[in-house]
N, CA and C atoms as an extended XYZ file, in Angstrom:
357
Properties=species:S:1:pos:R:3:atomname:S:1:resname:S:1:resid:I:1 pbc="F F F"
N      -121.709      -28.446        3.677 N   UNK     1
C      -120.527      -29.030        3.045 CA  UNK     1
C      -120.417      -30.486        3.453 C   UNK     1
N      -120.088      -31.200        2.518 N   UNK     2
C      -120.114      -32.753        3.154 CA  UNK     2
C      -118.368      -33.431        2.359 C   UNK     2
N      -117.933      -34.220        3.215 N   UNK     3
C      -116.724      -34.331        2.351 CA  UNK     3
C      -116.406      -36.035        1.625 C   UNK     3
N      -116.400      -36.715        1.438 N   UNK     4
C      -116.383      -37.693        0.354 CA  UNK     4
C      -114.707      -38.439        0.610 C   UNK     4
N      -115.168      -39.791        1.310 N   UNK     5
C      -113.764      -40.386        1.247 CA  UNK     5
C      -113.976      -41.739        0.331 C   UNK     5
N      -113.043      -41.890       -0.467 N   UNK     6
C      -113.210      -43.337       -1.148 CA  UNK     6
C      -112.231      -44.576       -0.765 C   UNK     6
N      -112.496      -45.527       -0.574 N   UNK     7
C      -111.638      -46.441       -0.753 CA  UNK     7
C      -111.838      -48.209       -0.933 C   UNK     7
N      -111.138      -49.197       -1.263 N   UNK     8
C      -110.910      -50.185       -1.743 CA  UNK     8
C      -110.528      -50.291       -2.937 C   UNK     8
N      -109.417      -49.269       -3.402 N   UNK     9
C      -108.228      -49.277       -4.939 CA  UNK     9
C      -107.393      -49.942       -4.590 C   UNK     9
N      -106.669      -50.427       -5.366 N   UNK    10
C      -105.527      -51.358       -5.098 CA  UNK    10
C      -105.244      -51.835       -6.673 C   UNK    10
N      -104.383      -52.744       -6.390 N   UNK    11
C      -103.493      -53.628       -8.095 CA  UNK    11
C      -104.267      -54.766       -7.968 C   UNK    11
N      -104.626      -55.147       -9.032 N   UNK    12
C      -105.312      -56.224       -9.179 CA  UNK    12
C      -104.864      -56.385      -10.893 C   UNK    12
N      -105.348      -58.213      -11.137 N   UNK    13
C      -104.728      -58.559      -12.299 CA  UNK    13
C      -105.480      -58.531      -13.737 C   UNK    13
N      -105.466      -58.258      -14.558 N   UNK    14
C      -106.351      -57.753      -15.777 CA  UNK    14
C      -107.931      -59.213      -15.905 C   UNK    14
N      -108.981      -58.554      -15.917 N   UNK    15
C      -110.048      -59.854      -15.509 CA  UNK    15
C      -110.592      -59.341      -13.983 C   UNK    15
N      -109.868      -59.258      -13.133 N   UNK    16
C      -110.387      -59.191      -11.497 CA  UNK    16
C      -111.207      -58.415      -11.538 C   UNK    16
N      -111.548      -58.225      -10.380 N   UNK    17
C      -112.845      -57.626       -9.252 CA  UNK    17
C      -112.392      -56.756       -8.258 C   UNK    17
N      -112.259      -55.433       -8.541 N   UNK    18
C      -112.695      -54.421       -7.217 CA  UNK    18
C      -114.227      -53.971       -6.882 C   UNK    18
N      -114.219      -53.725       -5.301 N   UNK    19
C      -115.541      -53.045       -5.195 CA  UNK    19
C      -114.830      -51.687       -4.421 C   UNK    19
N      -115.090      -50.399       -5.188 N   UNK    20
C      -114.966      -49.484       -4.275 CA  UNK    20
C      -116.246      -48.818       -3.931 C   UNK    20
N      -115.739      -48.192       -2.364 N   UNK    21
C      -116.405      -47.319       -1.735 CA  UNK    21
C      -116.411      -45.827       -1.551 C   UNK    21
N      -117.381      -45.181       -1.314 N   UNK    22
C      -117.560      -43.411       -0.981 CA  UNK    22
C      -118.482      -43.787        0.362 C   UNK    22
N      -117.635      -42.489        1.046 N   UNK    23
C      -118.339      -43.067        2.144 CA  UNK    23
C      -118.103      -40.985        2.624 C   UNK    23
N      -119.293      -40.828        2.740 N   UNK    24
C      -119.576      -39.195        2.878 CA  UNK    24
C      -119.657      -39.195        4.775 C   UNK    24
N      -119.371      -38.040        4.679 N   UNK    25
C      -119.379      -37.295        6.083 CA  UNK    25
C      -120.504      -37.093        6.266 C   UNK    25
N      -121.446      -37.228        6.001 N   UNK    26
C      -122.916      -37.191        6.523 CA  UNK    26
C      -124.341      -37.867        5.237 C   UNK    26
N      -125.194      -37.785        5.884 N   UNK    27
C      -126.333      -38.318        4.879 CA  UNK    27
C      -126.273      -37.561        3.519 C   UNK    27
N      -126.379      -38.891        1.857 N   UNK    28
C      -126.582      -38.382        1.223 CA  UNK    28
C      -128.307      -38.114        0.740 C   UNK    28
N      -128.877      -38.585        1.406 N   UNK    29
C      -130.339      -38.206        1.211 CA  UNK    29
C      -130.616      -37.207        0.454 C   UNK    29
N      -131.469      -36.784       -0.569 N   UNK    30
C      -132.273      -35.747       -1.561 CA  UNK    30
C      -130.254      -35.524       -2.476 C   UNK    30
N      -129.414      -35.790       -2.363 N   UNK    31
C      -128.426      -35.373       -3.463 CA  UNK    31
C      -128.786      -35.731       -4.680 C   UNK    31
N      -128.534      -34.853       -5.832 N   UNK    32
C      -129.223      -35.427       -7.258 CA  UNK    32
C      -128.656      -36.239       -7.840 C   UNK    32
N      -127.321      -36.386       -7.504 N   UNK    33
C      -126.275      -36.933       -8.197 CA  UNK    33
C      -125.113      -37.724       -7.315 C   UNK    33
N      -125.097      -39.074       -7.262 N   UNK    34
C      -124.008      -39.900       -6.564 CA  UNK    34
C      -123.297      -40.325       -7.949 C   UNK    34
N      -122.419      -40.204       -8.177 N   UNK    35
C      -121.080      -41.053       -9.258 CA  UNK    35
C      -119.996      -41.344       -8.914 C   UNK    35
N      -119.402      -42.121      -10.268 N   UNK    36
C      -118.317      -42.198       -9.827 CA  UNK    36
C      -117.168      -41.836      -11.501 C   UNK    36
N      -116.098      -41.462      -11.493 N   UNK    37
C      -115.606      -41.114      -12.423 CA  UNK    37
C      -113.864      -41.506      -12.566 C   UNK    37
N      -113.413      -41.498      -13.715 N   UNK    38
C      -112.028      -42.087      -13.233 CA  UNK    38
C      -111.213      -40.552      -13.885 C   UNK    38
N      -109.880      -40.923      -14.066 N   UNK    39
C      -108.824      -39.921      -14.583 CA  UNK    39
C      -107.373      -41.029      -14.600 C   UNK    39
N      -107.384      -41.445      -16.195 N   UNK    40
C      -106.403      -42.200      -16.392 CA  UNK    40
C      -104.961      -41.230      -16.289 C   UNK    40
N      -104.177      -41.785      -16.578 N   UNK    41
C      -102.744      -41.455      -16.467 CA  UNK    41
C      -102.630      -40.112      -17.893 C   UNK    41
N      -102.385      -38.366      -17.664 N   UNK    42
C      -102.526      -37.921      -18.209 CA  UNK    42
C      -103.647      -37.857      -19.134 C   UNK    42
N      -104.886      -37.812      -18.898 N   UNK    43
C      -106.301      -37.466      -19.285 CA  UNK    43
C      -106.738      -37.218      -18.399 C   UNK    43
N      -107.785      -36.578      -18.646 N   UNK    44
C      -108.966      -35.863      -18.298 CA  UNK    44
C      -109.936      -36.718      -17.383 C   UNK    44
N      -110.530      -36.327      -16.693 N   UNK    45
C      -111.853      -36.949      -15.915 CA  UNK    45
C      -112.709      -36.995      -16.468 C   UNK    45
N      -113.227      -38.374      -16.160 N   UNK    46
C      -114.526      -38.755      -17.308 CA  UNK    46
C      -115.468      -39.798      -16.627 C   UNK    46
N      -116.075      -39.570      -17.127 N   UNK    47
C      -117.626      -40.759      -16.413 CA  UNK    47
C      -117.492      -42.006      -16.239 C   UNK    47
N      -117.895      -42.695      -15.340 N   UNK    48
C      -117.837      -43.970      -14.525 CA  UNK    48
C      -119.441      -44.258      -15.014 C   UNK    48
N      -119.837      -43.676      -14.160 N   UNK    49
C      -121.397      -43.996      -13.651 CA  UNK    49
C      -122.100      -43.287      -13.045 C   UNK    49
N      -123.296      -42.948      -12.890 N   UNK    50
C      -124.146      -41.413      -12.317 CA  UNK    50
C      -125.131      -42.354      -12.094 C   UNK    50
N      -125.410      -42.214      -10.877 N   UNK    51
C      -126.742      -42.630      -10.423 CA  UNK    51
C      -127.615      -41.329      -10.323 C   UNK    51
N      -128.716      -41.299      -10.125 N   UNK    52
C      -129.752      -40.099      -10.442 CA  UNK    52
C      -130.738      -40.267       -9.280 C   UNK    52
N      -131.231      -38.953       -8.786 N   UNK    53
C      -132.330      -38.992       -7.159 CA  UNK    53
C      -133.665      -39.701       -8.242 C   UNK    53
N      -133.600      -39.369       -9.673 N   UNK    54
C      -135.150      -39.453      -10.162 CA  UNK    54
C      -134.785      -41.282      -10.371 C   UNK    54
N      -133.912      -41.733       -9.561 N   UNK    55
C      -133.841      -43.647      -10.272 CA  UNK    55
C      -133.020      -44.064      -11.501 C   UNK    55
N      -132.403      -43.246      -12.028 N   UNK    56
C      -132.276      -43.428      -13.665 CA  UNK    56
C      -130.570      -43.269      -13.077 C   UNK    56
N      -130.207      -44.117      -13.702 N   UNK    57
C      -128.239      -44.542      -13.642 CA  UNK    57
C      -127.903      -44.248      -15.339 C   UNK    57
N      -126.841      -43.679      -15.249 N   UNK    58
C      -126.173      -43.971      -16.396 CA  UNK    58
C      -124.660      -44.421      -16.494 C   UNK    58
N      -124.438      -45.423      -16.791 N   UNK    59
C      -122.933      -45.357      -17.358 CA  UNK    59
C      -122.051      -44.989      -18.865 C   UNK    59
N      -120.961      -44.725      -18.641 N   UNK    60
C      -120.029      -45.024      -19.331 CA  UNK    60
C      -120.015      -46.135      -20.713 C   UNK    60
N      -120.211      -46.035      -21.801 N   UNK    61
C      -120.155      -46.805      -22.406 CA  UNK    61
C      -119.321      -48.247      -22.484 C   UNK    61
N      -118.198      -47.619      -21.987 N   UNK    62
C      -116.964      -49.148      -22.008 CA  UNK    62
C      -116.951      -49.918      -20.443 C   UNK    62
N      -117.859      -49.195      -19.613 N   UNK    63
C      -118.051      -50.111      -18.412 CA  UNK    63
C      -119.608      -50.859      -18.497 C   UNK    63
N      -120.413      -50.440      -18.985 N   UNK    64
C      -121.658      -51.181      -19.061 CA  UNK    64
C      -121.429      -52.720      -19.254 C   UNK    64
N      -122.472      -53.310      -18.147 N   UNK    65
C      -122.321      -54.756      -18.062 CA  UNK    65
C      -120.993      -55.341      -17.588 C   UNK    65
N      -120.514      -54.550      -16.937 N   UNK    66
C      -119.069      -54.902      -16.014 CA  UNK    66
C      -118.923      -54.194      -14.726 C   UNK    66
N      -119.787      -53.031      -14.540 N   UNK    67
C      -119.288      -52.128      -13.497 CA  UNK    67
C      -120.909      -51.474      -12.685 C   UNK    67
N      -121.151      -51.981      -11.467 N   UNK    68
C      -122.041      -51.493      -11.266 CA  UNK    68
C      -122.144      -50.985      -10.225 C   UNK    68
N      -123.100      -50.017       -9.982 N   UNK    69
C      -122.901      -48.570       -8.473 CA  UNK    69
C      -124.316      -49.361       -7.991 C   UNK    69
N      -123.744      -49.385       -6.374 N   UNK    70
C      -124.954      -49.551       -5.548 CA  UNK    70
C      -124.979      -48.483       -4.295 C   UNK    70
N      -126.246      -48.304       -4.002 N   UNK    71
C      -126.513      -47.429       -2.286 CA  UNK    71
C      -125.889      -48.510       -1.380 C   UNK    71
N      -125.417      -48.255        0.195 N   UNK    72
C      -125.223      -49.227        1.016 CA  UNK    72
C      -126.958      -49.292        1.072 C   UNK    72
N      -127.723      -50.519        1.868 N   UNK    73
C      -128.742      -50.344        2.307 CA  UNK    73
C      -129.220      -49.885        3.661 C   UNK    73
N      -128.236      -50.002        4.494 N   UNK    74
C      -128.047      -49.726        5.381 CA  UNK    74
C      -127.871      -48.127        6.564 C   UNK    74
N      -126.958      -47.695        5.038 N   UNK    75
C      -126.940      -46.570        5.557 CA  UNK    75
C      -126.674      -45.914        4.371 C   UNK    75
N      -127.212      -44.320        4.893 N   UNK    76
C      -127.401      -43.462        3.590 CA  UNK    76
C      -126.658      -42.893        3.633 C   UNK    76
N      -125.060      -43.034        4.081 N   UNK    77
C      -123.646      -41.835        3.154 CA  UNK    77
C      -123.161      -42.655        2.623 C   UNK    77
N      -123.061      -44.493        2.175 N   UNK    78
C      -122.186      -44.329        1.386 CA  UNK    78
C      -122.968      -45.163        0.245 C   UNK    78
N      -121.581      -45.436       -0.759 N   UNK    79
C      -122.533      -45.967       -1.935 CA  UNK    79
C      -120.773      -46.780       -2.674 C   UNK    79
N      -121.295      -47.420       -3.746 N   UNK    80
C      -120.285      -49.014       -4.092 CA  UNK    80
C      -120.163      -48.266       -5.442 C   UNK    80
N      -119.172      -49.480       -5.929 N   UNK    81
C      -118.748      -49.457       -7.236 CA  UNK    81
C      -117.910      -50.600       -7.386 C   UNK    81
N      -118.485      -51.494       -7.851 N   UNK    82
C      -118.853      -53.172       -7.856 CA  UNK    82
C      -117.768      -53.142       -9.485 C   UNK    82
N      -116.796      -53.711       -9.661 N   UNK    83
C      -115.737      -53.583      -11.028 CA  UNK    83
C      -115.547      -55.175      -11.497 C   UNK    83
N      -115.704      -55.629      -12.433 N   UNK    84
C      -115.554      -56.905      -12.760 CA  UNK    84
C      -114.941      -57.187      -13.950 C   UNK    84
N      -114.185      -58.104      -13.996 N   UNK    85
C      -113.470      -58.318      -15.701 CA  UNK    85
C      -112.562      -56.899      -16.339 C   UNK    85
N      -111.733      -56.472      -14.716 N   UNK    86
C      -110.757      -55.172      -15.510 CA  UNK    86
C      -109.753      -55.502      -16.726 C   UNK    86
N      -109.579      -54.182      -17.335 N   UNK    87
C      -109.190      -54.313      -18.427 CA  UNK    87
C      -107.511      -53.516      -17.691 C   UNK    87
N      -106.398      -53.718      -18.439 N   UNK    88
C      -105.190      -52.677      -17.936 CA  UNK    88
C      -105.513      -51.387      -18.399 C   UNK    88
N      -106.245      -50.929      -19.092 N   UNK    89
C      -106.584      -49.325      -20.144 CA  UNK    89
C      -107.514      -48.901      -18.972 C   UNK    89
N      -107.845      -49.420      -17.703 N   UNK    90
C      -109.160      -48.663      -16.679 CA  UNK    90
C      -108.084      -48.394      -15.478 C   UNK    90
N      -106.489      -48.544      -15.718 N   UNK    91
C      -105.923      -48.297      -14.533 CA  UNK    91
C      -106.320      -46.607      -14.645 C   UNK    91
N      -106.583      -46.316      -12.941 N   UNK    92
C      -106.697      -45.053      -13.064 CA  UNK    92
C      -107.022      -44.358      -12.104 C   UNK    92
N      -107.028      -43.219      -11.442 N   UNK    93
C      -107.288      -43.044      -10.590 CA  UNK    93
C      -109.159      -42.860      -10.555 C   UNK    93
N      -109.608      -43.635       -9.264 N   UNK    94
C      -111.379      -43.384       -9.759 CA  UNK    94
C      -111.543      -42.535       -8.296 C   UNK    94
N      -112.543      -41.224       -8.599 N   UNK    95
C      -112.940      -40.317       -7.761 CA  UNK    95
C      -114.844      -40.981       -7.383 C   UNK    95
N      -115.106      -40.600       -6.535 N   UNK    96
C      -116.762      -40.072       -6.271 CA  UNK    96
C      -117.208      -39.023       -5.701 C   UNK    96
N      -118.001      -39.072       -6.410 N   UNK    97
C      -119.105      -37.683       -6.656 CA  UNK    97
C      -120.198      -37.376       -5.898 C   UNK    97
N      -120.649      -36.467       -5.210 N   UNK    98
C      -121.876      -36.067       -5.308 CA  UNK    98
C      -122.037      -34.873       -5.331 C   UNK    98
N      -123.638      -34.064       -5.678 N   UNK    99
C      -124.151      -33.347       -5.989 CA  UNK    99
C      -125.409      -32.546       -5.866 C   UNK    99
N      -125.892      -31.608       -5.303 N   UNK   100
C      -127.342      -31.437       -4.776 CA  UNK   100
C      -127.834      -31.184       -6.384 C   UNK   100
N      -127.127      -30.458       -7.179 N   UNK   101
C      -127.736      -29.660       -8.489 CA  UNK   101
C      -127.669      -30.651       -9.837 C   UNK   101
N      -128.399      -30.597      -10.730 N   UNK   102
C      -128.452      -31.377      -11.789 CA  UNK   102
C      -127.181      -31.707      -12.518 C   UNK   102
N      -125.744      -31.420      -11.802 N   UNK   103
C      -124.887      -31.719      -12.734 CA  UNK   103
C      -123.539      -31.495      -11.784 C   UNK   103
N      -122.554      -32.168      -12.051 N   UNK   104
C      -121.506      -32.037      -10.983 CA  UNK   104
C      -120.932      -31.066      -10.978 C   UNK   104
N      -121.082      -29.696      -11.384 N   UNK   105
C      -120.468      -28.662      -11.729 CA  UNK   105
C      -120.924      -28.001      -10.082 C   UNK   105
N      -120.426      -27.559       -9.432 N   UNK   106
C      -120.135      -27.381       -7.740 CA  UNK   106
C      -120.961      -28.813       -6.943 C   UNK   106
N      -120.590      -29.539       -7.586 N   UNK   107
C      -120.648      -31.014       -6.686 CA  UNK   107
C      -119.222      -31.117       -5.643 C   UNK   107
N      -119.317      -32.455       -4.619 N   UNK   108
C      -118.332      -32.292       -3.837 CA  UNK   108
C      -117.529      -33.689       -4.609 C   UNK   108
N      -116.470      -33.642       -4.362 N   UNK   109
C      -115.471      -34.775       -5.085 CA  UNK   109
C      -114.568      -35.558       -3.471 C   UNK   109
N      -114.794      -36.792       -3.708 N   UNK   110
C      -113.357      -37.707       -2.699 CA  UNK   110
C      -112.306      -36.966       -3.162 C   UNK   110
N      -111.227      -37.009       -2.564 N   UNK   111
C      -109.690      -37.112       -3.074 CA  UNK   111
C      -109.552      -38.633       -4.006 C   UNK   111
N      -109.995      -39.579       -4.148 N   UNK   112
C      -109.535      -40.117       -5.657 CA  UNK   112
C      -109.042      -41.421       -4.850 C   UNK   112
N      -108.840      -42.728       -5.446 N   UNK   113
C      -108.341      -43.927       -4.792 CA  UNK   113
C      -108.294      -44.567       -6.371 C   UNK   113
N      -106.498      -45.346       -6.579 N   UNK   114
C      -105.580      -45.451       -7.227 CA  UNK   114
C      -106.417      -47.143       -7.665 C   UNK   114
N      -106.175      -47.513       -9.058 N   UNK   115
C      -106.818      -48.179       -9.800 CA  UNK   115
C      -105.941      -48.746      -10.091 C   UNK   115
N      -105.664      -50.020      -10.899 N   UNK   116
C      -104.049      -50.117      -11.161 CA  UNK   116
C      -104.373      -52.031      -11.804 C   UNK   116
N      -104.706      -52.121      -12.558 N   UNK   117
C      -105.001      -53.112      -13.764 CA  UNK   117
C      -103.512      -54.116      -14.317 C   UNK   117
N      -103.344      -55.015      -13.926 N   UNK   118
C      -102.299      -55.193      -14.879 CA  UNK   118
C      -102.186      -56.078      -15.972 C   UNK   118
N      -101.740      -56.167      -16.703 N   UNK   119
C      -101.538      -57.131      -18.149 CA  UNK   119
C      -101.300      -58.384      -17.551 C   UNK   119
């Protein structure tokens, strides 16, 4: 079991720059799946970004070329989420992910760190 804390959310002004963090209770080494995902205000959880053990990332259509996930290099539990040019429609709460199995379905989840965009 490994447990998943995130943080650097905060209010920031529509345009700005967050970088958040996941920062796991132990090595994520061989996990198939590091992401990150948001859950706006009454919706559903939905895709951020999936990094992949085979190299291959995918994002989100409306974050591409604005939002990018990195490994620390340093050390292997945590991993980034680099946000640039927010929009107020991305306030939200953003979770991270990981996963030993091809899909986050019994992956482990952060408790979530608060997004908050403004006009």
């Amino acid at each position: 079991q490994v447990s998943l804390v995130e943080s650097g959310g905060g209010l920031v002004q529509a345009g700005g720059s967050l970088r958040l963090s996941c920062k796991a209770s132990r090595s994520l080494r061989g996990y198939n799946i590091l992401g990150w995902y948001r859950q706006p205000p009454g919706q559903q959880r939905v895709l951020v970004v999936e990094m992949k053990r085979d190299g291959n990332t995918y994002y989100g259509e409306v974050v591409k070329d604005r939002f990018t996930v990195s490994k620390d290099n340093a050390q292997d539990d945590t991993f980034y989420l680099q946000m640039i040019n927010l929009k107020p429609e991305e306030t939200a709460v953003y979770y991270c992910g990981a996963s030993v199995w091809n899909s986050m379905a019994g992956g482990h989840w952060g408790q979530g760190t608060q997004v908050t965009v403004s006009s």
